[in-house]
N, C-alpha and C positions, 0 to 999 in steps of 0.2 A: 342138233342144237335148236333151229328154229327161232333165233334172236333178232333182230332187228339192225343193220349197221349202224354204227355209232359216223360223227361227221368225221373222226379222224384214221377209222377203217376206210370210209369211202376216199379218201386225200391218199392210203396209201394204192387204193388202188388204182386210182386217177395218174398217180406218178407211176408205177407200173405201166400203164397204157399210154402215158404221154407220147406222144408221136415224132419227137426227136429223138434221133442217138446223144448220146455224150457231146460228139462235134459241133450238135446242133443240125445237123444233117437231116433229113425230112427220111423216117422210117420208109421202108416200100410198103405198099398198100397193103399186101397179103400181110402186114407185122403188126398193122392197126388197127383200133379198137375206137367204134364209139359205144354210149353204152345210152340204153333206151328209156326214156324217161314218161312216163305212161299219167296221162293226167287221171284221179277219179273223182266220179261225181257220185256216186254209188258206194252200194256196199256191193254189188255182182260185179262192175269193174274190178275194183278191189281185188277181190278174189279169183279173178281171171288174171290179174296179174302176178301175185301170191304163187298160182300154179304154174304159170311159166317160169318163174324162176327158178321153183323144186323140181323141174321138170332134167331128168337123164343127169348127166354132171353138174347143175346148176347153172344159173345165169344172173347177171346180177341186171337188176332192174329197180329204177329209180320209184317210187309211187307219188305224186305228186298231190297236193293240195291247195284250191286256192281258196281266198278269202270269201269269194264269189260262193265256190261249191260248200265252203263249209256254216257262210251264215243260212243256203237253202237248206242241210243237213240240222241246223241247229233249228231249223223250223221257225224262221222268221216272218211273220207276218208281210205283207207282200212281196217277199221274193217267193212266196210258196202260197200255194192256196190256204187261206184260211176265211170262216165265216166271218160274217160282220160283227162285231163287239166282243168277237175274244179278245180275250187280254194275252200277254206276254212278258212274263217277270224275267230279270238275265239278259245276257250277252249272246247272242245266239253263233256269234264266230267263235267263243270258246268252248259253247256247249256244244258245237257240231266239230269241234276239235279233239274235244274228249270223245266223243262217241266215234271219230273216226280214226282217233290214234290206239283206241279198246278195240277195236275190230281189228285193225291191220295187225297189231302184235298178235290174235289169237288166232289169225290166221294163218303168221307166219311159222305158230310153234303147231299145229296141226299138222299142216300139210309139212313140218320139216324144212323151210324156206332160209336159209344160210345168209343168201346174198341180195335182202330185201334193203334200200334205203329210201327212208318217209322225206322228201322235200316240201317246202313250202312255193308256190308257183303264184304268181300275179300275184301279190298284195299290192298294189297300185297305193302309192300314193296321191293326196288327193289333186287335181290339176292347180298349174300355176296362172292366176291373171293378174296380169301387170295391173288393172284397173278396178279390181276389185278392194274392198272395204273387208279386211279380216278382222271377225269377232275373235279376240284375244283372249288366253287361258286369265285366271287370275294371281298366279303364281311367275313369275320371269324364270327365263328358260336359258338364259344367254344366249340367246339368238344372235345379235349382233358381233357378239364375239367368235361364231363360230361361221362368221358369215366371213370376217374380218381374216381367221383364219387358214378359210380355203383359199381366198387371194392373196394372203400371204406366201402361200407353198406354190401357187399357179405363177406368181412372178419370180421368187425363188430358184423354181424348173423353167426356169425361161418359155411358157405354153403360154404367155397373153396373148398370143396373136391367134391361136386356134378357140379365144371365148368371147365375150363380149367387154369392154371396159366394165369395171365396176364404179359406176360413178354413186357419189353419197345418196342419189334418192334412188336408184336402183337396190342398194343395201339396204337401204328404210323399207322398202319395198318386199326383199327378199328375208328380212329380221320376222314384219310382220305375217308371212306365212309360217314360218317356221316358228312360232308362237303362238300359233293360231290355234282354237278350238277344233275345226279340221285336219290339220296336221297332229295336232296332239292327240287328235281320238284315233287315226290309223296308228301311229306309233302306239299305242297303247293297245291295240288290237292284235298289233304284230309281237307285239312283246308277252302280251298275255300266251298266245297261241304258239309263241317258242317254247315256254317256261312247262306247256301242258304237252306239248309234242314232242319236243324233243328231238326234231327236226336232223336230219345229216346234213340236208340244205337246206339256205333257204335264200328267199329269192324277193327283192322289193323291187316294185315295179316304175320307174324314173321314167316311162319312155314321154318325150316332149318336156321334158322339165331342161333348162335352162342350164350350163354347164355349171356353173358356181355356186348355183343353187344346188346342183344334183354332186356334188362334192360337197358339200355342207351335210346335207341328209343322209349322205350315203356314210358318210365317217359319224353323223349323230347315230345312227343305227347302230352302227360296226360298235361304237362305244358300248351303247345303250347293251347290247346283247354280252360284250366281252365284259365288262366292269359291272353294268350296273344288275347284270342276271350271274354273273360269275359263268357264263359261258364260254370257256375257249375250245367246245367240240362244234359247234356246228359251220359248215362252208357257207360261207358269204354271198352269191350272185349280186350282183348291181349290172346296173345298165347304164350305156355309155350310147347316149341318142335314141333314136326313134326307129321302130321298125313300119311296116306298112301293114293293112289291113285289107282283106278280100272286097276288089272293090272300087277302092278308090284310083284315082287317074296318076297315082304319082309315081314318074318310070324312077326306076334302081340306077344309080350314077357310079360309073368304077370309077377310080381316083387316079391320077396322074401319079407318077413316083415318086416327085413331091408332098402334093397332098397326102399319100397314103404314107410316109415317112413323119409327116406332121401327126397326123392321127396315129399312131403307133409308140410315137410321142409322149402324146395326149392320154391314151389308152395305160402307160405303163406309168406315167404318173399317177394316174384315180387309181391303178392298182395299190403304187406305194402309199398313197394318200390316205385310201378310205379302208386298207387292209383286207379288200375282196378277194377272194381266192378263187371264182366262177368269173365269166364276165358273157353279158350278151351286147350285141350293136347288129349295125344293119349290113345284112350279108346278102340282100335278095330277097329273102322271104316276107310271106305276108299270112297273117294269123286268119282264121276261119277260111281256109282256101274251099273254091267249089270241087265238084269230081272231074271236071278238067282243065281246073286250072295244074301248070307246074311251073315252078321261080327254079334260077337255073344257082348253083352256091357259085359264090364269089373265092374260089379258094384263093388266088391270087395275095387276095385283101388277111386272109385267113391264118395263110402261112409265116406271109411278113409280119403281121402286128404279135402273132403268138411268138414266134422267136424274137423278136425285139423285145417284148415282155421277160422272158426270160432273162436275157441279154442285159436285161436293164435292171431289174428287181431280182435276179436268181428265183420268182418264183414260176410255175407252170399254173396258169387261172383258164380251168378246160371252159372251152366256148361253148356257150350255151345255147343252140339254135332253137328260134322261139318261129313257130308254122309250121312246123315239122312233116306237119301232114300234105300238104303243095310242094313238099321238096323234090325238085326232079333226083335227086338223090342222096346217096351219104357219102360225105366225105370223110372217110372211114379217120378217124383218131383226129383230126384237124377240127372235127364237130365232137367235144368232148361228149357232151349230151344233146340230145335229139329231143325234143317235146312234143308227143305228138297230144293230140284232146278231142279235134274233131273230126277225126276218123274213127274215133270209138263210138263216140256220140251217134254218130251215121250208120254204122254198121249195125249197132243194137238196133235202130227204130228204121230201118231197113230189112231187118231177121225178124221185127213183128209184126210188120205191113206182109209179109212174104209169107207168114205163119197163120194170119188171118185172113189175107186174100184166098186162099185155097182152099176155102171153103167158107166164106159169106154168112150163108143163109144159116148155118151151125151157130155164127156168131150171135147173129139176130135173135138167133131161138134161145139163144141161153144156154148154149149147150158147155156141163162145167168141163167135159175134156179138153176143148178147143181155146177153152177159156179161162183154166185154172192157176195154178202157181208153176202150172211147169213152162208156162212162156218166158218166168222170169230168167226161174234159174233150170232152166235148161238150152231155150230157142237163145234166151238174150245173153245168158251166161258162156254159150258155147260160140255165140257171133263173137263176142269182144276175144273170146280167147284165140278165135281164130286170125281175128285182124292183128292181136297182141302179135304173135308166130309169124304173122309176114311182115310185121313193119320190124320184128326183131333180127330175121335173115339176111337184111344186109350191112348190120352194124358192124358183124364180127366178131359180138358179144355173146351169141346165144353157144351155149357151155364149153363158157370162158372160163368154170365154178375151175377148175385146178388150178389154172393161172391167179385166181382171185385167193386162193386160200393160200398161193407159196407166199404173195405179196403182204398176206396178214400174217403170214406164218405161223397157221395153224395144220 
């Protein structure tokens, strides 16, 4: 076949790998699945991932895209080198979305690739300041009604005490982002680049945005993609709080059985609420990890809020672990998806410094062997495919492809 998963192939097989029984009962390790979600920034990532999933029985493997990687694909004047006084006509997050959703499909039907699905990863929306002056769309958006509305279902679900009051100039506050020329140009970015992808996931990025606010945006998204694109195949992720970054001083806090009871709450509410069927939050990890940093998982926190989700909404919203590459490891089915980005990143321009140090003065000389296209796609292409292979081996995924095909039942 060689087709692309659709978002509601990937849901069936996400509920096949779900990691509870029937009772709700936590599967044994050996019966769980997480399933590997590979960021590309490339067209040789790409296809290093492409090939690991045609690879023996198949494997299914997420390909990821973010908004980042795809405005430097669409060739955006400073995120990419360009001379002084070129011009640049377009959208360069939808043009580098077309070119990288034409590449991934021809890659998938070449190599034979079954069990490939395209996600959308970081779209960030823009940050929140309480003190800031938002330049306003010229058209009303009903912001404040839908500001109005998340606090009506957050006191409804009895969850005011895990957000902050909504007081009137807080709303005033929170209306004017949400109508804002920033806000409305992401949203219109993300919406573009669903409508051109066609996405199995996809994934908007809340982290540090304000609870009431990040249930406002997250159900105007969930709309915006189901109604206003007539999309009901693509999976949802939202994010529920903030995760950390490689770096910063801010230690990881496990929750009392309280608090992680309130948050689990809270968690299965923004499920019912904004209709996500993914979900990330902070588990430990921290994004761009170094090569010896490792965050240890919080399964703990992991297990209880995924079964109280369940428990609460009947649905299963597989966790989406965002550092993936710092993770001391995988908590097989409990981490629906794994993200990793900067280990691939590393590995490539680790296999060209290694390719080029070994011989120097070859470089210097000009010499085209040492120096030609086969660094790409060969040194660089065969680096990412190998890091692809070991960060796949402790999922449980890697040819999962029979179990993936009874669940599609093909």
């Amino acid at each position: 076949m060689g087709a692309l998963l659709t978002g509601r192939e990937l849901r069936k097989i996400f509920d096949a790998f779900c990691p509870f029984d029937e009772s709700l009962a936590l599967k044994p390790a050996s019966e769980r699945v997480t399933i590997l979600a590979a960021n590309s920034n490339n067209f040789w990532q790409t296809r290093a991932f492409v090939m690991l999933s045609a690879m023996e029985q198949q494997s299914p493997i997420i390909v990821q895209f973010s908004h980042n990687a795809n405005t430097k694909l669409g060739g955006l004047p400073g995120k990419i080198f360009a001379p002084k006084g070129l011009g640049y006509r377009g959208n360069p997050a939808l043009y580098g979305a077309k070119m990288g959703i034409d590449w991934i499909r021809g890659e998938a039907e070449v190599f034979g690739a079954d069990l490939v699905a395209v996600s959308l990863d970081h779209f960030a929306v823009p940050k929140f300041k309480a003190d800031k002056t938002y330049k306003q769309r010229a058209c009303p958006t009903g912001a404040s009604e839908q500001i109005d509305a998340a606090w009506a279902f957050i006191e409804g679900a009895g969850l005011q005490g895990q957000v902050e009051e909504l007081t009137s100039e807080l709303a005033c506050k929170y209306s004017a982002y949400l109508s804002s020329e920033e806000y409305q140009s992401f949203r219109s970015d993300f919406m573009g680049t669903v409508d051109i992808m066609q996405p199995a996931w996809g994934m908007i990025d809340t982290e540090g945005i304000p609870p009431i606010l990040d249930f406002a945006i997250t159900r105007d998204i969930a709309d915006a993609v189901r109604v206003g694109l007539g999309n009901s195949d693509m999976m949802l992720e939202a994010e529920l709080g903030e995760t950390g970054q490689s770096g910063d001083d801010v230690e990881y806090k496990q929750l009392s059985d309280d608090e992680l009871q309130a948050f689990a709450a809270l968690a299965a509410g923004f499920v019912t609420y904004t209709g996500a069927e993914g979900l990330a939050y902070d588990i430990g990890m921290k994004h761009a990890a170094m090569a010896d940093e490792k965050h240890e998982i919080d399964e703990r926190k992991l297990e209880a809020v995924e079964r109280y989700i369940i428990e609460a909404t009947g649905v299963y919203a597989p966790f989406a672990q965002h550092g993936g590459t710092g993770s001391a490891g995988v908590a097989k089915g409990l981490i629906g998806k794994t993200n990793i980005n900067t280990a691939f990143l590393v590995c490539g321009s680790q296999a060209r410094y290694r390719h080029f140090a070994a011989d120097p003065s070859k470089v210097e000389a000009g010499d085209k062997k040492i120096c030609g296209t086969d660094v790409e796609t060969n040194v660089y292409l065969e680096s990412v495919y190998n890091e692809a292979v070991a960060r796949i081996a402790p999922t449980g995924s890697q040819n999962s492809g029979p179990a993936c095909f009874k669940a599609l039942g093909w």
